[in-house]
VEXRODO-245512 format. One record per residue (C-alpha): residue number from 1; residue in three letters; x, y, z. Coordinates in Angstrom, 3 decimals. Layout:
   num   residuo       east      north         up
   NUM       ala          X          Y          Z
...
This chain:
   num   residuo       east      north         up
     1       unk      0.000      0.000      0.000
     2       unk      1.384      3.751     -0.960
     3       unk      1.838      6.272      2.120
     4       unk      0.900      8.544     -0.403
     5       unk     -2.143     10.474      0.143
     6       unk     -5.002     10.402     -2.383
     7       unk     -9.036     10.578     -1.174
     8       unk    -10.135      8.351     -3.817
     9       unk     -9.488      4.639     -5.212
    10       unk     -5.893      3.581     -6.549
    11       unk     -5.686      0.442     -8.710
    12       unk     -2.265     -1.134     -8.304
    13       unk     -1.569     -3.731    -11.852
    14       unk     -0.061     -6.737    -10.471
    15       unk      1.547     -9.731    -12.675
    16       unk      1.712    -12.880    -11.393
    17       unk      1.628    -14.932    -14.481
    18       unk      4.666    -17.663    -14.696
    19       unk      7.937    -16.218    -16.808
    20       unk      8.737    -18.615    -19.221
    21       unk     12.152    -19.222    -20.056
    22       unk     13.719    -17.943    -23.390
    23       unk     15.419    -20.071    -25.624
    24       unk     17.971    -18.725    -28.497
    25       unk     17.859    -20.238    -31.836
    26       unk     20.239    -23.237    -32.322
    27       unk     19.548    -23.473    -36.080
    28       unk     22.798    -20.714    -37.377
    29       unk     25.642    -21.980    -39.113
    30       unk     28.542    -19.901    -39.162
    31       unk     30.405    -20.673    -42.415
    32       unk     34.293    -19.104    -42.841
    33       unk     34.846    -19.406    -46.769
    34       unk     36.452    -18.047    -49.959
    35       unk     35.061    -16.385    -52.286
    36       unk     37.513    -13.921    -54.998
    37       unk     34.516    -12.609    -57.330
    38       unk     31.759    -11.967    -54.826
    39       unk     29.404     -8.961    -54.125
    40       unk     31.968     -7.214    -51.433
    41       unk     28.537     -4.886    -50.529
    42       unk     26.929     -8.234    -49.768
    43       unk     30.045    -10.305    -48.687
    44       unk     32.816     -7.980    -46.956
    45       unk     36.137     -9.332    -46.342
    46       unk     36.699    -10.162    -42.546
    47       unk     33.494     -9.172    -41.640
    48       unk     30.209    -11.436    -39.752
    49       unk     27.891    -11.381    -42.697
    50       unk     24.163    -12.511    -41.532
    51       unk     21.686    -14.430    -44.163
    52       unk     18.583    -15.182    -42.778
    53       unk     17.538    -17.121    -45.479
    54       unk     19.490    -18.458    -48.582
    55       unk     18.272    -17.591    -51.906
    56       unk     19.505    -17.935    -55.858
    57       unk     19.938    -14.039    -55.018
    58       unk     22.763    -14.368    -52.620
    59       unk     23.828    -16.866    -53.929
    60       unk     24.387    -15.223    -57.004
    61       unk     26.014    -12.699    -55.193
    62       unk     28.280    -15.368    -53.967
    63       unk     30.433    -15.577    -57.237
    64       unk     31.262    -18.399    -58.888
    65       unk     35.208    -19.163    -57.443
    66       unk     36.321    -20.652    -53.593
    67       unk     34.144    -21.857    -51.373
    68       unk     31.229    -20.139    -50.594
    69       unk     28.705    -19.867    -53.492
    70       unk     29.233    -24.071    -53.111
    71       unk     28.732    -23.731    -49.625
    72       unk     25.365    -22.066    -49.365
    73       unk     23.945    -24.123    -52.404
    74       unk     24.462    -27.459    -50.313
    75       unk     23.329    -26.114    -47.278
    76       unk     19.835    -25.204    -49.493
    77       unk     19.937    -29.005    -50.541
    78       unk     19.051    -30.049    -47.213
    79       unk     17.552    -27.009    -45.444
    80       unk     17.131    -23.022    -45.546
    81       unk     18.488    -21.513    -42.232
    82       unk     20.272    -18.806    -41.073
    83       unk     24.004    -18.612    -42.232
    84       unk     26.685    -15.477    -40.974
    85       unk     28.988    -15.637    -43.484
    86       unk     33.010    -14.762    -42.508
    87       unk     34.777    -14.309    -45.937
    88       unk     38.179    -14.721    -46.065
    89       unk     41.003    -13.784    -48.611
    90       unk     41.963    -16.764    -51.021
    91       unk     45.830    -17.603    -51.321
    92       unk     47.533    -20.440    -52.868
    93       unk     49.935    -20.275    -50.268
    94       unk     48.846    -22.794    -47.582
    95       unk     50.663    -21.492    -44.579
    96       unk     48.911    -17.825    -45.535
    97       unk     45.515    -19.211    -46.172
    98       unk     45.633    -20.730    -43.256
    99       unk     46.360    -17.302    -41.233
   100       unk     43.671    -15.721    -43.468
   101       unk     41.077    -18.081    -42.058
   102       unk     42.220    -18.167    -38.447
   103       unk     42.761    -14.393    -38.680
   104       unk     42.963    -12.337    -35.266
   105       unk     43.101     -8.757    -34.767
   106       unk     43.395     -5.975    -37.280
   107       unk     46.539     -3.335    -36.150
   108       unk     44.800     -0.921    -38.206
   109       unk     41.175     -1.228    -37.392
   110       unk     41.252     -3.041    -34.184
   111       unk     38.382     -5.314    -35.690
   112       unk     38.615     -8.932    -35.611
   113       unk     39.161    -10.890    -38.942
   114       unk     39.079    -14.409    -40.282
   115       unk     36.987    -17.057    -37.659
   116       unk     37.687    -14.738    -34.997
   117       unk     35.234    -12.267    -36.161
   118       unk     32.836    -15.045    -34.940
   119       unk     33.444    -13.582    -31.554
   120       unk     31.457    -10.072    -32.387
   121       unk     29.065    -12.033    -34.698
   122       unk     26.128    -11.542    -32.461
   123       unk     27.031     -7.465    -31.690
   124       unk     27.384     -6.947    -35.308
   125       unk     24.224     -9.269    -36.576
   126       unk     22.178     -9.527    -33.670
   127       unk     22.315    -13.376    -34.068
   128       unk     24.960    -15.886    -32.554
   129       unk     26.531    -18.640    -34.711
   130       unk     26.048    -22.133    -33.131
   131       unk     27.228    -24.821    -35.682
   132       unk     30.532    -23.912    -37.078
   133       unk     32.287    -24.840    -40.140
   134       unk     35.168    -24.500    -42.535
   135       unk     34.922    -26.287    -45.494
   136       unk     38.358    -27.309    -47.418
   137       unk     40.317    -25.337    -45.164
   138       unk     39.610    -26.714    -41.594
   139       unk     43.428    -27.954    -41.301
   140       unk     44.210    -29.202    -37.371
   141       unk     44.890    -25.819    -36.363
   142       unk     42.430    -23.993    -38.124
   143       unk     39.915    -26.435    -36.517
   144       unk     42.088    -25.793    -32.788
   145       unk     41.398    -21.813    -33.027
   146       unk     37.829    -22.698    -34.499
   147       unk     36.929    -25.151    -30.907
   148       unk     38.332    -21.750    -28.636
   149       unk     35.741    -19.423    -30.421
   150       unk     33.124    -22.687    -30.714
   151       unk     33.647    -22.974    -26.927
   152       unk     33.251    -19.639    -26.291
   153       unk     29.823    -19.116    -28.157
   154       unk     28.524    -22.578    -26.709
   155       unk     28.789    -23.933    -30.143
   156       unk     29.662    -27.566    -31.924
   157       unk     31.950    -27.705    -34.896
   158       unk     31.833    -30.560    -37.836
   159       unk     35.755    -30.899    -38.809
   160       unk     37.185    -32.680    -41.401
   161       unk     40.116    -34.979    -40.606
   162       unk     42.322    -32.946    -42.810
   163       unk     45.179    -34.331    -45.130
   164       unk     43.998    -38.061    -43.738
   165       unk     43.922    -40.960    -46.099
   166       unk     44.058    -44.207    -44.201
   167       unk     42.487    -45.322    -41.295
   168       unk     45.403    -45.346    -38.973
   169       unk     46.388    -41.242    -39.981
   170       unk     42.655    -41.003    -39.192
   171       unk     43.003    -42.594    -35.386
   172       unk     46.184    -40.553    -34.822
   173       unk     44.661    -37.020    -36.066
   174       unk     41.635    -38.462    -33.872
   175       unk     43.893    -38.479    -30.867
   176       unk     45.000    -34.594    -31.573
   177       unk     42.154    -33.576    -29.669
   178       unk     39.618    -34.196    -27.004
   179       unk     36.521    -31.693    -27.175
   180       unk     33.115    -32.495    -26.807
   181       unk     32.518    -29.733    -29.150
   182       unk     34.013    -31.210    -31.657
   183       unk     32.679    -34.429    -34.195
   184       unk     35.703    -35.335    -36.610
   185       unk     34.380    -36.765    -40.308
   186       unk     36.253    -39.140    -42.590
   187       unk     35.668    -38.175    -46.499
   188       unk     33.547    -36.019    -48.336
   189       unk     31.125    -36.493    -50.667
   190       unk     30.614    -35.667    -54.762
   191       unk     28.155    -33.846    -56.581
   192       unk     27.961    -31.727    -59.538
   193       unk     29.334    -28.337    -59.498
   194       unk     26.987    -26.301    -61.777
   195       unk     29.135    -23.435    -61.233
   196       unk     32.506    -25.941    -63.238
   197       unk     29.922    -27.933    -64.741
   198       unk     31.642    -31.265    -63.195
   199       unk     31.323    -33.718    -60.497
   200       unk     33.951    -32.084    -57.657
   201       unk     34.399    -32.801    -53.886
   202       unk     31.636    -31.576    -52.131
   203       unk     32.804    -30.999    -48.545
   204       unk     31.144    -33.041    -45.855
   205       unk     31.228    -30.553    -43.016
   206       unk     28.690    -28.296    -45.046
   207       unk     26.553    -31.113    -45.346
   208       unk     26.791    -31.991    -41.207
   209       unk     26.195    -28.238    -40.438
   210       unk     22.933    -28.208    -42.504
   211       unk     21.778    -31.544    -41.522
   212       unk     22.369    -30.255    -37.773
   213       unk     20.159    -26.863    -38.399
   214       unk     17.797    -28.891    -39.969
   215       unk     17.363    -31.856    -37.509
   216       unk     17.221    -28.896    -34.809
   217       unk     14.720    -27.096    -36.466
   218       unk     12.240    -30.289    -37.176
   219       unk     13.258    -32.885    -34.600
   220       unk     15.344    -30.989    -32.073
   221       unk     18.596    -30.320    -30.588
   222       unk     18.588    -33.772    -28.776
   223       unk     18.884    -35.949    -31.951
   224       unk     22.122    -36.491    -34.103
   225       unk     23.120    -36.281    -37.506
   226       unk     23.746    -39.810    -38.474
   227       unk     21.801    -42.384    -40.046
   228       unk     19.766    -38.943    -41.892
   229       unk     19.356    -39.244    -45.743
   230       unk     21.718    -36.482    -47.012
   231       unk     20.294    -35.065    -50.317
   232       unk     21.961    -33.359    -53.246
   233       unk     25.005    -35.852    -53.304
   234       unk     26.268    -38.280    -55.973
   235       unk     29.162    -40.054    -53.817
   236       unk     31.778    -40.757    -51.713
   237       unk     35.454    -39.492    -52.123
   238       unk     36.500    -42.700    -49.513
   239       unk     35.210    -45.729    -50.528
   240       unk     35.010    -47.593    -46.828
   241       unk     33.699    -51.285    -45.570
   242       unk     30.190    -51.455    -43.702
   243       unk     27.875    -53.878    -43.174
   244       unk     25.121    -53.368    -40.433
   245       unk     25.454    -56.752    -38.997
   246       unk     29.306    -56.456    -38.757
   247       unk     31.729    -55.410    -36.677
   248       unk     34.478    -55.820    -38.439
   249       unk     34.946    -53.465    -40.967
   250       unk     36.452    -49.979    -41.453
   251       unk     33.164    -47.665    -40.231
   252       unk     32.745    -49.646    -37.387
   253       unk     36.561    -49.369    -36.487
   254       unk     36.602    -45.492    -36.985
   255       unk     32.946    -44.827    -35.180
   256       unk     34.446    -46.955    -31.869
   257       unk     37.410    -44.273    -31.802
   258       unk     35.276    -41.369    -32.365
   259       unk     35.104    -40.346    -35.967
   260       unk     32.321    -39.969    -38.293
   261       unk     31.615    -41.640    -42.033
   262       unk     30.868    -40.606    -44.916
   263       unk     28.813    -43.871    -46.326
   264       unk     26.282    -44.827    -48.801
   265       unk     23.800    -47.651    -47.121
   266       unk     20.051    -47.264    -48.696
   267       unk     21.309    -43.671    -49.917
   268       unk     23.841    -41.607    -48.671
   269       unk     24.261    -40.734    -45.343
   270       unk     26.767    -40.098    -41.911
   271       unk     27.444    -42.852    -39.712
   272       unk     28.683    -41.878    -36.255
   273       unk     27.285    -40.132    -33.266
   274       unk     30.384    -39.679    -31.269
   275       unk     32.153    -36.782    -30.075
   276       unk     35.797    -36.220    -29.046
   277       unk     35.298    -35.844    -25.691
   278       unk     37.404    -37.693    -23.176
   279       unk     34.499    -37.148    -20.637
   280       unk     32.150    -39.671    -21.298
   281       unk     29.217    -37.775    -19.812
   282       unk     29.133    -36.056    -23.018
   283       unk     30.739    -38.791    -25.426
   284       unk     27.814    -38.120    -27.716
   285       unk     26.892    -35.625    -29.915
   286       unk     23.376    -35.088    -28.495
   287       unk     24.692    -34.850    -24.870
   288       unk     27.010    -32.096    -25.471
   289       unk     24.139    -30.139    -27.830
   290       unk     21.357    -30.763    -24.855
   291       unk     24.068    -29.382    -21.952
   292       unk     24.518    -26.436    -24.721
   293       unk     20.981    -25.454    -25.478
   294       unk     20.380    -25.564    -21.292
   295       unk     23.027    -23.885    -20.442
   296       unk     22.395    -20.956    -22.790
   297       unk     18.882    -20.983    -22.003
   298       unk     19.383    -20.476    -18.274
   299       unk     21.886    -17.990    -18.740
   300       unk     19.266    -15.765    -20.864
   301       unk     16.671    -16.024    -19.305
   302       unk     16.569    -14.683    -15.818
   303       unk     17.929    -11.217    -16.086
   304       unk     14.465     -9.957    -15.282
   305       unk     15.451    -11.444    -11.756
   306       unk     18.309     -8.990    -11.186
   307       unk     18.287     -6.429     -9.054
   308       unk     15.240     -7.507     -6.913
   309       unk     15.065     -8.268     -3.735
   310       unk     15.758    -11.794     -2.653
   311       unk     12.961    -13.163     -1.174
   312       unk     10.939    -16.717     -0.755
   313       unk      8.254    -15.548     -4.017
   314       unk     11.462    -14.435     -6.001
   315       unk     13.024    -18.460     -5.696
   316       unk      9.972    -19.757     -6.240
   317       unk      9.126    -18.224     -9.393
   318       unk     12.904    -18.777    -10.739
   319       unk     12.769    -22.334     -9.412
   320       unk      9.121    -23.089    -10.821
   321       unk      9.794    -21.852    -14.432
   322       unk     12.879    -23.762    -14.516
   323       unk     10.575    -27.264    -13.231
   324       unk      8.006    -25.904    -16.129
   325       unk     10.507    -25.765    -19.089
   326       unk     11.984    -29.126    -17.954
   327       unk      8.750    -30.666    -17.757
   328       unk      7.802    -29.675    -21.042
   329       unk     11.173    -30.408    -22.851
   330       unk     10.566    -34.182    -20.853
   331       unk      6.859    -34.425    -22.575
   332       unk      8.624    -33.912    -26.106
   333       unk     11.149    -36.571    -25.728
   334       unk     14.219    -34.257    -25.371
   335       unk     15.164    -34.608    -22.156
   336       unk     14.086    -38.273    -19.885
   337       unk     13.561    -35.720    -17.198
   338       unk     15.246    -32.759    -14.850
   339       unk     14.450    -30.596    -11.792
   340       unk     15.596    -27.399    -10.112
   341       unk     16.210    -27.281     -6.175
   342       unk     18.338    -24.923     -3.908
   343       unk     20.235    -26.471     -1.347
   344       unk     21.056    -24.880      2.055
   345       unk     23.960    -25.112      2.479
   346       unk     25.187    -22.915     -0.908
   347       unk     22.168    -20.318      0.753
   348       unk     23.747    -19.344      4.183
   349       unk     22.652    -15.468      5.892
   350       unk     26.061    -14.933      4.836
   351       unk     25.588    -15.453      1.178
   352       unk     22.216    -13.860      1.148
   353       unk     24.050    -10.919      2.668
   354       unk     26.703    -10.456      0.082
   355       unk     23.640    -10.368     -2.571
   356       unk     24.239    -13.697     -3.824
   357       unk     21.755    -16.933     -4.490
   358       unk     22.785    -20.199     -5.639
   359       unk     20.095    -22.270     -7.708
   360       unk     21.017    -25.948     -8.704
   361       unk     19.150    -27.717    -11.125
   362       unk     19.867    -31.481    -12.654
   363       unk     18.764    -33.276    -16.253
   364       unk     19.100    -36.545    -17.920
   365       unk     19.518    -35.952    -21.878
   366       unk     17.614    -38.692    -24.171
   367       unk     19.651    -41.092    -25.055
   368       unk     20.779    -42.411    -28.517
   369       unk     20.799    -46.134    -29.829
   370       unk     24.098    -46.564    -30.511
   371       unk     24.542    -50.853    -30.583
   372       unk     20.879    -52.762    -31.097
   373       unk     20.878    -56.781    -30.366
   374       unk     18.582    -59.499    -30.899
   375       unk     18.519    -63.071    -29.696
   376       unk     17.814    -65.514    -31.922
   377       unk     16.043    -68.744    -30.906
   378       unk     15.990    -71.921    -32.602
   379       unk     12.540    -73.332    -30.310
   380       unk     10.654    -76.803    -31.389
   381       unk      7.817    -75.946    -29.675
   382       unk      5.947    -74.843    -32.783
   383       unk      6.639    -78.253    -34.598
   384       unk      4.620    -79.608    -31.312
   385       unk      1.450    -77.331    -32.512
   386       unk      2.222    -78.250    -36.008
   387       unk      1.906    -82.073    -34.692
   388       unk     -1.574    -81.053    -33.241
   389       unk     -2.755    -79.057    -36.075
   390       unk     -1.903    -83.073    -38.981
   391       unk     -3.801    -84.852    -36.464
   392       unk     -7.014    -82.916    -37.016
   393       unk     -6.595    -83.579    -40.487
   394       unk     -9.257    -85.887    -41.769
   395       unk    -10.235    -86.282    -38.348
C-alpha cells in the first residue's frame, strides 16, 4: 500500500503470471569461406555477414570461385536456415591461407578478422553462430582456433580430418584432440558443381552443419546427424567397408574411436554419433548439444530477476519456471527428465548478505541407440502345434 495520500481509489496492476524461459535459436551456421569474385557490398572481407535465409539471389552474389557460393547451395539441398557468413582472402599459399582463415586482430582497425570475427558475430548481426564450419580449409589448427571461439559461443563444430587418407592417420589425427565440441568426419562427398559444370568434392562438413540446423529445427537439438538421408550428393570421395550386422569393418573401427563416415547404405548418409570428448558424460553428440541449449537458455533467461530483492516468491518463481521448461522439454522426448532445487547449504545469511543466491538444477539428456541386439532362438515348440494341427486332419 502507498503512504501517499489520495481521497479516492488507486488500482495497483499486479503480474503474477509464470515467466517462461527464453530459448535462443540453435539453427545458425557460421560458415568461414572463400570467395575472390563476390558482391563485397553483400560479402565484406573479414566481416560477420548474416543471411537469414538463402536464396539464388545471394547466392548469385556469392560468385562463382572458392568456397562459398558451393557452400550455401548445399546447405539449401538439405535445409534453408540462417548462415553469418566470414569471408576470407583466397591464397595459394597454404601457410597464408591458413592465417587468413584463423585471422585475429586488425593493427589498423582493431576489428577482428578471419573465424575470430565469430566472436562479435552476435554485436554486429544480432544473431549468434552455433554450428561452425570451414569447409576445405579446416586444417588441425584452423579447426584448434575454431573449438576456442566454438567454446566460447557454446557452439559444436563438424571438422574434417584434414590431409587423412588411411584409417590409422585417421586414429592418430583423432587423438589430436579431445573436445566435446568437436565431431571429426572421414571423407567427403561428390556432386555436380553447376558453377565448373563437373562432379567435384563436395565438402562433408557443409553437409553436417545443414543436416544439424535442420534436424534442430524439425526434430530438435537432442537428436544427431547420423543415419539422416543427405540429399543433393552423388558419392563418396573414400570408398570404406560397412555392413550393419558387422563389426568388423572400417566404419565400425573409426565410429568406436570417435570419428564420423561418410557412407552410402540405402542412400547416402553419416554414420557416427560420437564426439571427441574424453568425458564420457558427453561422449555423444546429443549430450554435449542438450548441456549447450540448457546452459544458454538459463543464462538468458533470468535477467528480469536482477536487481530484486531476494525473497521466498522471487526463488519460487525462478525455481518453478525452470521445473516448467523441464517438464515440457521431458513431454517432447528431449530430455528423460530434470528438476531445479536450492540447497542450504550454498544459501547461508552470509551469502544472502553479500547479494548472492545459488540455484542448482539437474537433467538426464535422451539417449541415442548406438549398438541394437537381438537373440535368436531356434525353439521346437511350434513343430509340437504343427503335430496337433496333422492330427485334425481328416479327423
Amino acid at each position: 500500500m502507498s503512504d501517499e495520500f489520495l481521497h479516492g481509489v488507486r488500482v495497483t496492476e499486479i503480474t503474477e503470471t509464470l515467466r517462461t524461459l527464453t530459448v535462443s535459436s540453435t539453427a545458425v551456421i557460421g560458415l568461414v569461406a572463400t570467395a575472390p569474385d563476390a558482391d563485397e557490398t553483400v560479402f565484406p572481407l573479414n566481416k560477420p555477414t548474416l543471411l537469414t535465409g538463402i536464396t539464388a539471389s545471394v547466392i548469385a552474389k556469392a560468385g562463382k570461385q572458392g568456397t562459398l557460393s558451393r557452400a550455401l547451395d548445399g546447405i539449401l539441398d538439405i535445409t534453408n536456415t540462417k548462415v553469418i557468413v566470414v569471408r576470407v582472402e583466397e591464397n595459394t599459399d597454404e601457410e597464408t591461407m591458413k592465417s587468413n582463415v584463423i585471422g585475429g586482430v586488425d593493427t589498423d582497425t582493431g576489428e577482428y578478422t578471419g573465424l575470430k570475427a565469430f566472436l562479435v558475430a552476435q554485436a554486429v548481426t544480432g544473431v549468434k553462430p552455433r554450428i561452425f564450419i570451414v569447409p576445405k580449409y579446416d586444417s588441425q589448427d584452423v579447426t584448434t582456433e575454431l573449438l576456442t571461439v566454438a567454446k566460447k559461443l557454446n557452439g559444436f563444430v563438424y571438422a574434417s580430418c584434414y590431409g587423412c587418407k588411411t584409417k590409422d592417420q585417421v586414429v592418430a589425427y583423432r587423438r589430436q584432440f579431445s573436445q566435446r565440441e568437436l565431431m571429426l568426419i572421414f571423407g567427403d562427398f561428390l556432386s555436380f558443381n553447376p558453377n565448373t559444370k563437373q562432379t567435384e568434392i563436395d565438402y562433408a562438413v557443409t553437409r553436417a552443419a545443414a543436416m544439424r540446423a535442420y534436424q534442430d529445427q524439425v526434430q530438435g537439438w537432442h537428436t544427431a546427424i547420423s543415419n539422416k538421408d543427405i540429399t543433393g550428393v552423388t558419392g563418396v570421395t573414400q570408398p570404406l567397408s560397412f555392413d550393419i550386422n558387422d563389426g568388423a569393418t572400417d566404419v565400425n573401427y573409426l565410429n568406436e574411436q570417435g570419428v564420423t563416415c561418410c557412407i552410402n547404405y540405402n542412400g547416402y548418409k553419416f554414420w557416427g554419433v560420437r564426439t571427441c570428448s574424453t568425458d564420457k558424460t558427453f561422449l555423444y553428440e546429443n549430450q554435449t548439444r542438450t548441456a549447450q541449449v540448457l546452459k544458454d537458455t538459463i543464462a538468458q533467461s533470468f535477467d528480469w530477476a536482477m536487481d530484486k530483492n531476494i525473497s521466498v516468491t522471487l526463488v519460487k518463481d525462478m525455481v518453478e519456471a525452470i521445473n516448467a521448461k523441464w517438464r515440457y522439454w521431458t513431454n517432447e522426448g528431449k530430455l528423460v527428465g530434470g528438476k531445479a532445487f536450492v540447497k542450504k547449504e550454498f544459501n547461508t545469511a552470509e551469502t544472502l548478505k553479500d547479494a548472492k543466491l545459488l540455484i542448482g538444477y539437474d537433467y538426464c539428456a535422451a539417449p541415442l541407440l548406438e549398438q541394437l541386439e537381438f537373440n535368436q532362438y531356434v525353439s521346437d515348440e511350434y513343430l509340437v502345434q504343427l503335430a496337433d494341427e496333422i492330427t485334425k486332419v481328416g479327423a
